[in-house]
N, C-alpha and C positions, 0 to 999 in steps of 0.2 A: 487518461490518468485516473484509476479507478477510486473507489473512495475517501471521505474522509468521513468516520463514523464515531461518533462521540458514546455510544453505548457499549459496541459491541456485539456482530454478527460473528461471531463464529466459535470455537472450543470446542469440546466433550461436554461441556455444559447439558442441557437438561438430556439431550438426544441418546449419551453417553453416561448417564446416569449420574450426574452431581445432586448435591439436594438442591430441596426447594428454597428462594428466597426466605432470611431474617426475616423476625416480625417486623424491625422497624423499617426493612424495605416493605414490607406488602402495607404498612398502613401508610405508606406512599401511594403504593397500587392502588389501593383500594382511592381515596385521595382523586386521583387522575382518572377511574373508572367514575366516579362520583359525575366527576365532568362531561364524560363523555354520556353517559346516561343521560344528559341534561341538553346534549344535542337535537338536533333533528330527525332523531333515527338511526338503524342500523347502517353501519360502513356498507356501501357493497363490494368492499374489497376483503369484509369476514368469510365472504363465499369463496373467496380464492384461498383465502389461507384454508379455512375447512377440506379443503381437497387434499391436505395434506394428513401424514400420520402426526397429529399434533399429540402430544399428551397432556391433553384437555382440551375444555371448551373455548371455544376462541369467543371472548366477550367484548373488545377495543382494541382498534387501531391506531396509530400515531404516527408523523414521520420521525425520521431518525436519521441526526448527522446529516449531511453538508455535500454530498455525495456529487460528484464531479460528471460521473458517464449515470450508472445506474438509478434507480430512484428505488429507496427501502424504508420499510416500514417496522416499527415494532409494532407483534402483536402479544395483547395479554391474553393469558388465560386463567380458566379454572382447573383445577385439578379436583378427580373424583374426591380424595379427604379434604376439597375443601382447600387448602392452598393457592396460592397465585403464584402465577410461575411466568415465563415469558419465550417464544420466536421470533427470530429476524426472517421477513417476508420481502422478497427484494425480484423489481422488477426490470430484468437482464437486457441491458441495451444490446439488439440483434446487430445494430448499422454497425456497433464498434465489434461485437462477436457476434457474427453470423453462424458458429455452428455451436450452439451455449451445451449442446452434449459432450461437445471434445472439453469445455470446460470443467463439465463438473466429471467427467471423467478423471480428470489428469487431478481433483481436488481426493476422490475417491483414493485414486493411486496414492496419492501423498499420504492419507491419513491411513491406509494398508499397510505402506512401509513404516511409517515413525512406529508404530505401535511395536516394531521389531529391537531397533536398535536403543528408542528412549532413555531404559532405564540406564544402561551404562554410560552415554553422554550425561543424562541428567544429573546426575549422582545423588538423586532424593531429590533433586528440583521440581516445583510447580511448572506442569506447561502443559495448555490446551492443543487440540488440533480440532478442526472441523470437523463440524457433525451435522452432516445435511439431511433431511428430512426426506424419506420415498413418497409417494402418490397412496392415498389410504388405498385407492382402489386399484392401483398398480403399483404395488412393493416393489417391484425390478426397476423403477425408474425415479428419477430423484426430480422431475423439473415437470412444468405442466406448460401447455399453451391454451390459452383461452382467449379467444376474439382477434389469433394474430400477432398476441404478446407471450411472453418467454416467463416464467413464475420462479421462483428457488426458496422452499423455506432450510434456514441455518437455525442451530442452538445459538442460543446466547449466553456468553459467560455470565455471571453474577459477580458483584464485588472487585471488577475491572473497573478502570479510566483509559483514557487514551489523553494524549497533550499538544498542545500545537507550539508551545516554545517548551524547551528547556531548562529545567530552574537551576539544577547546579551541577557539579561534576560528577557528585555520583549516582544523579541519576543519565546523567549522557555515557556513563559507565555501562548502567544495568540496559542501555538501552543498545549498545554493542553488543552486549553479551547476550542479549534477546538477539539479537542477525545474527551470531557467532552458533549460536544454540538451534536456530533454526536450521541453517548449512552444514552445520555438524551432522544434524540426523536425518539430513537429507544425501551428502555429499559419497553414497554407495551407493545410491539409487541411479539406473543407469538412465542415463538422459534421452535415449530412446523409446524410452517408455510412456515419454510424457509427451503429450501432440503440441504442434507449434499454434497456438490458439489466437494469436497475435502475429503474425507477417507482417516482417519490418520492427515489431516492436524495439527499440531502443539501439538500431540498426541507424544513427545518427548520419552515414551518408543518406541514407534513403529524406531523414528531413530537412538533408541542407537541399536536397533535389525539391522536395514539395513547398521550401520557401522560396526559389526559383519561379516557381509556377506559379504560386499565389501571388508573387509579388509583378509579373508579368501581366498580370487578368486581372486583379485587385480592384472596385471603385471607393474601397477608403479612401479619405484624403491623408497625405501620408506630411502629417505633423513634423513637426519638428523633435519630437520626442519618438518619433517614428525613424527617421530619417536618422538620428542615434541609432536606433537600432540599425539601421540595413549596414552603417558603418563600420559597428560591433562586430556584426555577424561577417563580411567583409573583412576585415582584418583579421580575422579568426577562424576562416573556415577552412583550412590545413587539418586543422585540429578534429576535425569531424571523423578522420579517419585509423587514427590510432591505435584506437582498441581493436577497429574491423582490420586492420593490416595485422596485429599481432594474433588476432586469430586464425586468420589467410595463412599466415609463415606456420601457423603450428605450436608456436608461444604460448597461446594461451585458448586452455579446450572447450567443448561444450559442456555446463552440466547444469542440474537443474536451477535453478534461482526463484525468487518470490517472481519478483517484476517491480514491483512497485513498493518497497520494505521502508518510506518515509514517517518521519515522527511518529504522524497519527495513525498509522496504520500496525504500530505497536500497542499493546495493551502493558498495562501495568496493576498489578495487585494493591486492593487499597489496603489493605492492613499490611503488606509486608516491602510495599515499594518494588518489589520485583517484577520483572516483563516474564508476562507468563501465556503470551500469546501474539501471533502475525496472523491480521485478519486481511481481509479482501486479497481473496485467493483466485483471484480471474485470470491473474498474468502469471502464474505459474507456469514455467516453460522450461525449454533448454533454453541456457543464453549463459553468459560470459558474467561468474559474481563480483566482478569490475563493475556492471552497471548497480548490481544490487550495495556495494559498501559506500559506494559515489554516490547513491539516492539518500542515502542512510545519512549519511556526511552533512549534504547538500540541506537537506531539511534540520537537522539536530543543531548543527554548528551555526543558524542565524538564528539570533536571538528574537529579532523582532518578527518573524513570521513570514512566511510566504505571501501571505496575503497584506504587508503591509502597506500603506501608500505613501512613506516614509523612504523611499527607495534609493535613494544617496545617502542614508544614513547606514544600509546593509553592510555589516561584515562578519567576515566570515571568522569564529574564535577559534582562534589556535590551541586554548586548554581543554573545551568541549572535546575538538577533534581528538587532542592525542586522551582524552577519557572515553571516550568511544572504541577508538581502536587498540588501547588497554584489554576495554571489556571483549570486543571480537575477540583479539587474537586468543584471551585466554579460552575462547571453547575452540578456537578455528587454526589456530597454528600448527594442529596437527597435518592437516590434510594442504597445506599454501606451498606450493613451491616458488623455487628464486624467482622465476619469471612471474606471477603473482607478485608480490614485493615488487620486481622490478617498477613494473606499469600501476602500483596503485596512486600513485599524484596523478599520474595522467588521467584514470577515473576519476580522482576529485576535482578535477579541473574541468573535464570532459561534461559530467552530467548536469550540472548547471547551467552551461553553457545549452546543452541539449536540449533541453527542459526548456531554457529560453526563449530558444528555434522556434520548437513547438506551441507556445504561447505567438508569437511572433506570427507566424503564416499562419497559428489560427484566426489571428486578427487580422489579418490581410484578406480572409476569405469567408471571414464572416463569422465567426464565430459556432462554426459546424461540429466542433468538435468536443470541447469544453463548454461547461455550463459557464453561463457569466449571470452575473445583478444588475450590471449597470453597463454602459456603454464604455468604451478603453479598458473593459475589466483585463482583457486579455493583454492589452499593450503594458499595464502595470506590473502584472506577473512576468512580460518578458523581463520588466525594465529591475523586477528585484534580483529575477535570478544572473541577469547581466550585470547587473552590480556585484552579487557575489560571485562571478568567476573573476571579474575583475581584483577581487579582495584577494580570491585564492593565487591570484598571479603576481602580488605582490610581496606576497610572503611565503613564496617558492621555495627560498631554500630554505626556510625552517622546517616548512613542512617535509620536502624531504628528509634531512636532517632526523626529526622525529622520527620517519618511517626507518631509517636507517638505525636507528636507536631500538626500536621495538624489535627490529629485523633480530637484532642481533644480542636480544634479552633472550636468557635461559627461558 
């Protein structure tokens, strides 16, 4: 489950030619470099980013964001007139992508094709795409290895947020309308053109089969709050196959998708509130945008967070939902057919559930996969999002209902 990034690794931003940060951001910079001068010495992680074509001097390093697989860093810089400016420096976990070329290739393709269609989707809209940085010394290539490990520098937008709850409806609106706006300008691009860089990803038989195996080999001791879960997942695991059978029949086809298009993995503009960017582009693939509006849903519509430890109190809001998918459909209703509509409850019942799994056997097997703080982190995360598909199974038919309503809005 690729990042959660509270800055902002990706846009047109500096790579793409934006200007440089406001004063009253650089006398932040300035501020935070004060600090770092005050350390122990040079990062030896300035020598990795210096391998890139930075546009400037790289003077400090920092972490950034909360990141679940990869580990990234922000780096500042200087700029010849003297400015400070900033990159995302982010070091590409091989175990989860073992070929980080087919990655940043299919990120390349992405930002080749928007640059074509944008303007008429956008209609004057603000919206970044990735801007990933080549090798100073090898322009044809976008990614370094050094000692073993996989390197990527990205622009970083300026004057973005990211959020991890929700505050009100319109912004769970603008934050549709960011997925809606994303799929728009992607939804020509042929899906063969993108490498499957993830196998299995979001392919939910594949992890009712690997919580099978974890939970056969497992030495956790399997709690009582554990033991809820195998229940859950048991009495639910029909449902694993839904989406994968309506694409087996031909229902519903391949095309490109984020992978991973949750809350915080939208950006939002701070002076104008608008979503003007989808960052952490690892899982960009072919795949079914049933899993990407279900991800979207699935993170927007809990108020209390993913990460809460409040987990019986999770539910899932029914006026977020139909303001999300207001804001979708208005960029995406071009391109949805019936069977789209048909199966989209079954997405938002599906990915939570999913998601769940996946927290679930990663705790059964150790915690291999997702980063955790603390011990049961992962049995938490199963036990929120098992609460909300429970939520969403509750109030079944309104949300159909809804979806039936939008269907059928001019």
């Amino acid at each position: 489950m690729p990042e959660t990034n509270a800055g902002s690794p990706t846009g047109a931003g500096l790579h793409n030619g934006s200007t440089s940060p406001a004063p009253s951001e650089d006398a932040r910079h300035e501020s935070a470099l004060s600090e770092t001068a005050r350390s122990e010495g040079p990062d030896p992680l300035l020598a990795i980013a210096e391998a890139f074509a930075l546009p400037g001097a790289a003077i400090a390093i920092s972490p950034l964001g909360q990141g679940n697989v990869n580990d990234t860093y922000r780096v500042s810089l200087r700029c010849q007139d003297g400015s400070l400016a900033q990159v995302v420096l982010q070091r590409i976990n091989t175990r989860i992508f073992p070929q980080p070329e087919l990655v940043m290739a299919n990120i390349q393709r992405l930002a080749e094709h928007v640059r074509g269609p944008a303007a008429a989707v956008l209609a004057g809209r603000r919206w970044q795409v990735p801007g990933v940085l080549t090798l100073r010394e090898q322009p044809q290539r976008c990614w370094l290895e050094s000692d073993g490990e996989i390197w990527r520098a990205i622009t970083f937008i300026e004057g973005c947020r990211s959020f991890e709850v929700l505050k009100d409806r319109a912004q769970a609106r603008e934050l549709g309308r960011g997925l809606g706006t994303f799929h728009a300008l992607i939804s020509d691009l042929p899906a063969d053109q993108l490498a499957d860089t993830l196998k299995g990803f979001h392919i939910t038989p594949g992890y009712l089969a690997e919580f099978e195996r974890a939970l056969r080999t497992t030495t956790v001791p399997l709690t009582p709050q554990a033991a809820h879960c195998i229940a859950f997942i048991r009495d639910r695991q029909r449902l694993a196959f839904v989406l994968e059978d309506a694409k087996a029949a031909g229902r519903l086809p391949l095309r490109p998708i984020h992978g991973d298009p949750k809350l915080n993995n939208v950006m939002f503009d701070v002076a104008t509130g608008e979503a003007l960017a989808l960052v952490d582009l690892d899982t960009i693939k072919p795949g079914l945008i049933h899993y990407d509006i279900g991800d979207c849903l699935r993170s927007g519509c809990n108020r209390l967070g993913e990460e809460t430890a409040d987990w019986r109190s999770v539910h899932f809001d029914l006026q977020l939902c139909e303001a999300i998918l207001e804001g979708y459909l208005g960029q995406a209703r071009g391109f949805l057919t019936d069977a789209d509509y048909d199966h989209l409850f079954d997405a938002i019942r599906l990915i939570p559930f999913e998601l769940g799994l996946r927290f679930f056997s990663d705790h059964l097997a150790g915690n291999l996969y997702f980063k955790v703080n603390r011990p049961g982190h992962n049995l938490q995360r199963a036990l929120v999002q098992f609460r909300l598909t429970e939520s969403i199974e509750t109030q079944q038919t309104a949300i159909r209902a809804l979806i039936e309503r939008l269907r059928s809005a001019p």
